[in-house]
N, C-alpha and C positions, 0 to 999 in steps of 0.2 A: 318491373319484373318482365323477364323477358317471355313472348307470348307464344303460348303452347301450342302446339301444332297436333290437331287431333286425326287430320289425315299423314300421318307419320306412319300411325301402327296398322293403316290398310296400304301403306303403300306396294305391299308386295302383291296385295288383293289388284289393286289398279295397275298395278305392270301387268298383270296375267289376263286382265282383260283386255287389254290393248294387245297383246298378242292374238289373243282371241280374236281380234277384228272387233270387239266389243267395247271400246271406249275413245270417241274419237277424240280430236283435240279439241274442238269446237264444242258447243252445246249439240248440235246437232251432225248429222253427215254432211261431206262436200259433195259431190260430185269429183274425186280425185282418186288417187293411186289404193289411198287406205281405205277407202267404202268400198274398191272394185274388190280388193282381196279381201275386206270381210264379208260381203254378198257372195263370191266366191266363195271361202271356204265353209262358211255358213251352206249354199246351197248342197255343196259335193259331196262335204264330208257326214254334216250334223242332218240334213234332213235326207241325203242320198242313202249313207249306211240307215235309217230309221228304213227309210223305203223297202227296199231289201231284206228286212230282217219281216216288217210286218207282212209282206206278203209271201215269203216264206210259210209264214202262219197258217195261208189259207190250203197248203198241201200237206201240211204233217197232219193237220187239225185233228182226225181221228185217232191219232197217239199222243195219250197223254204225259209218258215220261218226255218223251222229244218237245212238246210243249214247253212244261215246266224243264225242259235245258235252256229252253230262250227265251220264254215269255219275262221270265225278273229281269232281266238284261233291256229285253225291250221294252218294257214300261219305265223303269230308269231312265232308257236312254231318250224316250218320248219324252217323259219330263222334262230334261237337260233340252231339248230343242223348244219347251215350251219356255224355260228359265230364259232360253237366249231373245224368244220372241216381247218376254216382258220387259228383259232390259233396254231392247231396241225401243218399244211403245213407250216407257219412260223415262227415256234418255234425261228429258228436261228434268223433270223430277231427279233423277240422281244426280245431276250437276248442278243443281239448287240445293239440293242437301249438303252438298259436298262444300259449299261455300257457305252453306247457312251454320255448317257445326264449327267455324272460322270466327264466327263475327266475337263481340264484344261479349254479348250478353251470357257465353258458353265459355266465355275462360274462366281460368281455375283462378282465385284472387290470392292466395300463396300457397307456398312450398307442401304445407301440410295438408291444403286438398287436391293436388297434384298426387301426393302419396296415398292420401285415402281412395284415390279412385285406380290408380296401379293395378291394385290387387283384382282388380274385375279383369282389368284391359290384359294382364299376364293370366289368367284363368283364360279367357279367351284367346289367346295364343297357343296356349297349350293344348287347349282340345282342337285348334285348327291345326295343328302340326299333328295331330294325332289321324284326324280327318284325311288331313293327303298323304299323310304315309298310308293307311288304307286303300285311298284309292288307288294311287300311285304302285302299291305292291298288289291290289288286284288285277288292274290293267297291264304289267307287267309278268304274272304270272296266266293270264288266261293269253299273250302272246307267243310265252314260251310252252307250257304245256304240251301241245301237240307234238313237237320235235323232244321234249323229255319222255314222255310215254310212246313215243314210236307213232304213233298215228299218220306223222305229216310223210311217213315210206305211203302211205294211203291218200295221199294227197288231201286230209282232212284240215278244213280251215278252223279256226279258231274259236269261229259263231256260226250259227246256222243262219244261211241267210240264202235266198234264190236269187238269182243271177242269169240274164239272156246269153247266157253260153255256159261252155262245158269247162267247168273252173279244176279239173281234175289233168289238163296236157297243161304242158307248159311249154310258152311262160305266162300263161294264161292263171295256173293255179299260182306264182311267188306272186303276180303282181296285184290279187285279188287279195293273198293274205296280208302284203304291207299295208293294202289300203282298207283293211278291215282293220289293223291295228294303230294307223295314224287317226282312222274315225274315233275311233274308241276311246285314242288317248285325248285328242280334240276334244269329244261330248264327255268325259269325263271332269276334261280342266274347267271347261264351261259352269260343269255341277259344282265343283269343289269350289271355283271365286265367287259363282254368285249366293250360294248355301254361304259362305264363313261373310260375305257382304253381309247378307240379310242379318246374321247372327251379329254383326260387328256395328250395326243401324240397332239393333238392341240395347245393346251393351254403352253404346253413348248414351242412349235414351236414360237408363238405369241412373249412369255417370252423373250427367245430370242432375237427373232428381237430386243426389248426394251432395252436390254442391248448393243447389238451393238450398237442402237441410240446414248444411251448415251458416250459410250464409244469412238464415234466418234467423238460427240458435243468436248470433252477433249482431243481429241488429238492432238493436236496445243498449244492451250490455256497455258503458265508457261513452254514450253518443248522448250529444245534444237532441233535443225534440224534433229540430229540423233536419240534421244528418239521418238521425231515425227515420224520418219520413220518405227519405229522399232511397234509404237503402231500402226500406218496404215498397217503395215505387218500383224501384230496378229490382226486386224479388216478385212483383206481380207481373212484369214484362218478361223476366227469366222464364217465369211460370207461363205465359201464354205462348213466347217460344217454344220452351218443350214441347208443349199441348200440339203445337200447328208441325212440331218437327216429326212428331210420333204421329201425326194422323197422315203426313206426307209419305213415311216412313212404310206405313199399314198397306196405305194404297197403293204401294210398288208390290209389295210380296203379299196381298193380303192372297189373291187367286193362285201363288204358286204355294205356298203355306195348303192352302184349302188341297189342292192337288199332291202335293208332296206327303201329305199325312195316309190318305186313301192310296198312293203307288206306294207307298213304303211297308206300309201293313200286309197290304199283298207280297210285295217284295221279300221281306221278311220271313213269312211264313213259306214262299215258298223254295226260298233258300233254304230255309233249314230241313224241308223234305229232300231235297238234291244233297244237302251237306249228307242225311240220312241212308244214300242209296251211293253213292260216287265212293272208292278207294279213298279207306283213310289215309295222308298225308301222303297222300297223291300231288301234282304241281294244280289239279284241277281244283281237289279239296281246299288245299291253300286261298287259291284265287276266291273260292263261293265263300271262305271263311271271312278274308278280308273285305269283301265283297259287303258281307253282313254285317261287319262290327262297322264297317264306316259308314251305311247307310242311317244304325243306329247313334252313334255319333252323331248325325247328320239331324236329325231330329229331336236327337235332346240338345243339341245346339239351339235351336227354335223353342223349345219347351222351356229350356232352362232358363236360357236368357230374359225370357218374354217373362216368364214370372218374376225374377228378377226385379221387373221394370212396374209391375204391379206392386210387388213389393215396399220397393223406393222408392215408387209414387205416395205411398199411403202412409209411408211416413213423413210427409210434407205437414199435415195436422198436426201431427203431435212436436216437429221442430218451434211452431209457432212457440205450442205454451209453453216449449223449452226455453222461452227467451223472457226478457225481463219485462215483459207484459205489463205487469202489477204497477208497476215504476213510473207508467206515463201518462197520459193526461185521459180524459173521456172520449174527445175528438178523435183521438189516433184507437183507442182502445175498439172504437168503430170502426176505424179501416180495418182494424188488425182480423175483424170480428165479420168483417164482409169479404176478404181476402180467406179467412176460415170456412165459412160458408162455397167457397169457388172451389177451393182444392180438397173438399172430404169428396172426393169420386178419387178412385184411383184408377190411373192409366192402365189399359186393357188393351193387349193385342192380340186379333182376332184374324180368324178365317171367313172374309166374304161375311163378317157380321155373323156367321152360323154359329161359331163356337170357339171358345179362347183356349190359348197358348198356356196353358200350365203344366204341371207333372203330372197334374190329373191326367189329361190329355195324353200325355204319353204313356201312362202306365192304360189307357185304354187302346190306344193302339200297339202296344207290346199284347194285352187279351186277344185282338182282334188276330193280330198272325198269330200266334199262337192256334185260333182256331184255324183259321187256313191251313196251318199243319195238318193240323186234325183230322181234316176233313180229306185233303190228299193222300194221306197216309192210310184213311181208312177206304179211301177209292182203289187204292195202290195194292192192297192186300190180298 
């Protein structure tokens, strides 16, 4: 059988980061052409436009609508510089993983669980295509906006951001707004590969388990005592795989997961106080709409996945006593029975160990903006 290639269906994920400056060819940076331009575009665009935006912050501060027009923007966009800083710190770790969902012990053994695990990998495509049309149509409309509503005859930039000159003569105001909207689409693509990465390090996790499942239902079933044995061995090494792939997996996004659930709840809510006060389908409206659905997207990609993977861990016990258990000898009915013992935990992925990944989870940070609404709205009044 020919051998399944599971870095196939990120391959669009890993072009966008190499464009990004974020995934070199090596394990790690050279000192060459492609680390100057990712250091580069990394410094100017992703931590320059943050710059700008946040200290803008400290002269509106006493208004709070003008706030909440840029605060959800710049805690996103702080995120996205924090996403870039953990991919950089582990580099190794994603080009270990990236070779480790390769090896042996992670292929599909035929046709029919190749198909059984599809339907996750195609769910997960679909919400990523869902994901950057969002962002894609938000960043696109908070470009145009200002020239659709007339504003840019006022020389009004895109985003609020302070600047050591007068961004209002030109060509001082075109050349500040290209470069507010090359940042943005930069610190966006950044969000959108490394958010559908972390989501797509789930969803193998998941995949996985599924193929143990099965592979365990069959291992008894037509087999000699020692082929049995041999396929419970290579079902306990499957299993300690996953286990080492999903802890490696934890430890790249466990702190931007932790960070991304507290910026988005904020985020959240306080978009939908600006969707509340902005001209309905306005080109601005549009942008904070899209704005929203993809951040929420963005989070039950994490939520959903990650349970998922809890899931399809937990059914790893009960494939055991799906198999012909009864059929073999005492010796082995011991392995089968200490190998049972290892895998009743089921895989958990968590933030920084505080708190795990489920719909629970989500549907409490769906409460949490919500009150941020609330609470703006009832400030606002």
């Amino acid at each position: 059988m020919k051998k399944y290639d599971w870095k196939e269906t990120i391959k669009g994920n890993l072009f966008m980061l190499k464009i990004l400056g974020l995934w070199p060819a090596g394990v790690t940076y050279n000192l060459d052409l492609y680390s100057t331009y990712a250091c580069v575009s990394t410094l100017v665009l992703t931590c320059g436009h943050n710059f700008f935006q946040i200290i803008n912050i400290y002269f509106i501060f006493p208004d709070l609508a003008a706030i909440a027009d840029t605060i959800f923007v710049t805690l996103s966009e702080i995120l996205a510089a924090m996403k870039t800083y953990h991919v950089l710190q582990n580099m190794q770790v994603l080009k270990k993983l990236m070779l480790d969902i390769n090896e042996d012990y992670f292929q599909p053994r035929n046709s029919a669980q190749i198909k059984m695990i599809e339907s996750s990998l195609n769910f997960w495509k679909k919400t990523s295509t869902i994901f950057w049309s969002m962002g894609s149509g938000a960043v696109f409309f908070w470009a145009v906006y200002p020239i659709l509503d007339g504003s840019v005859k006022e020389n009004r930039l895109p985003f609020l951001a302070w600047y050591p000159y007068n961004t209002t003569i030109s060509p001082l105001y075109e050349i500040t707004y290209v470069y507010q909207i090359i940042s943005v689409a930069f610190i966006a693509s950044t969000s959108l590969a490394v958010g559908t990465l972390i989501a797509a390090l789930n969803v193998f996790i998941g995949a996985q388990c599924d193929i143990l499942c099965d592979n365990l239902k069959y291992s008894v079933k037509g087999r000699s005592v020692n082929n049995s044995r041999k396929t419970l061995l290579c079902c306990i090494k499957h299993h300690k795989r996953i286990l080492r792939f999903a802890d490696d997996s934890n430890k790249f996004f466990s702190w931007i997961a932790f960070v991304q659930f507290f910026i988005s709840g904020a985020s959240i809510g306080i978009t939908m106080f600006r969707l509340s006060i902005v001209v309905p389908f306005s080109s601005e409206f549009f942008s904070l709409l899209m704005f929203e659905i993809g951040v929420l997207v963005e989070i039950f990609m994490f939520c959903w996945f990650a349970n998922e993977v809890e899931i399809k861990s937990a059914n790893i016990p009960l494939a055991i006593f799906h198999s012909e258990w009864l059929k073999i000898t005492d010796n082995f009915k011991q392995d089968i029975s200490f190998f049972l013992m290892r895998s009743q935990k089921s895989i958990k992925i968590s933030a920084l160990g505080l708190f795990y990944l489920s719909l629970d989870t989500f549907v409490k940070i769906l409460r949490t903006s919500w009150s941020y609404f609330a609470l703006l709205n009832q400030f606002s009044a």
